[in-house]
C-alpha positions in Angstrom: -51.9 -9.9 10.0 -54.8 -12.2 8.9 -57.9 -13.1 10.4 -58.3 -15.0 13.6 -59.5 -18.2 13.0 -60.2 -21.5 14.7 -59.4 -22.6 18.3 -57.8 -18.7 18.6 -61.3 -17.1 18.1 -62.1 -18.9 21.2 -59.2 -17.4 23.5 -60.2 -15.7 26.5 -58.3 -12.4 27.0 -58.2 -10.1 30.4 -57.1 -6.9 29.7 -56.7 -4.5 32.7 -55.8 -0.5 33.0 -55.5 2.2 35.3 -57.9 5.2 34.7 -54.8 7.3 35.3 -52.0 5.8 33.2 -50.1 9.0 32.2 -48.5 6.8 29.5 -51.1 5.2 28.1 -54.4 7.4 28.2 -57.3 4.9 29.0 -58.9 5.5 25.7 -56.2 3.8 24.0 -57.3 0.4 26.2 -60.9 1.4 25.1 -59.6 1.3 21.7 -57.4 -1.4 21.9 -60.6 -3.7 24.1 -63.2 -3.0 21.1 -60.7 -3.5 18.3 -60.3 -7.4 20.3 -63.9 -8.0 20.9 -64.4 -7.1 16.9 -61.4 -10.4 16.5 -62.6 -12.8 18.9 -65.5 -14.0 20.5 -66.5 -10.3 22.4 -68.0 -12.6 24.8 -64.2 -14.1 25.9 -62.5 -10.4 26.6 -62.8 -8.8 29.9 -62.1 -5.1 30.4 -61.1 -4.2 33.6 -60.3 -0.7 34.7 -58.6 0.3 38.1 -59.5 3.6 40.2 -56.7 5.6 40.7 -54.3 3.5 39.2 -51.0 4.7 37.3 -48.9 3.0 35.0 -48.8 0.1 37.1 -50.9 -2.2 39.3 -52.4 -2.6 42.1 -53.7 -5.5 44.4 -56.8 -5.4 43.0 -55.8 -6.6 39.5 -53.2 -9.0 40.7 -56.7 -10.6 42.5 -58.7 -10.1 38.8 -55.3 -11.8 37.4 -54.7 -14.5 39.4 -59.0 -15.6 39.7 -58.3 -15.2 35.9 -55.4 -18.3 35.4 -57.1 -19.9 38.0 -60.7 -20.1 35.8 -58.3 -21.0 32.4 -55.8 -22.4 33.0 -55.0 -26.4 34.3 -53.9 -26.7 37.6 -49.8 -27.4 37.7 -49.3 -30.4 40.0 
């Protein structure tokens, strides 16, 4: 995998996690977050964690996600 380059180093990236994913321990999003930000602009990736949550979601990242398309996305007519 090469370097990021371009309009891609621009992308804007949401990455959400439970703080009690039995699956995939939360450092491995802290990991995964950092190794992003060192890719792309850092700037352009949000890290969002969820109380409580599992391996799953919860209605408070479906809000995150959908304010997120809404801010980058185009509308679809």
């Amino acid at each position: 995998q090469g370097p990021i380059s371009g309009v891609n180093k621009e992308i804007a990236v949401l990455q959400c996690h439970g703080d009690c994913d039995p699956l995939v321990p939360l450092m491995f999003g802290s990991l995964t977050v950092e190794k992003l930000k060192s890719m792309i602009n850092p700037a352009n990736v949000t890290f969002r964690t969820y109380s409580g949550m599992m391996h799953s979601s919860c209605i408070e990242e479906m809000m995150d996600v959908k304010q997120f398309i809404d801010k980058h996305l185009p509308p679809v007519d």
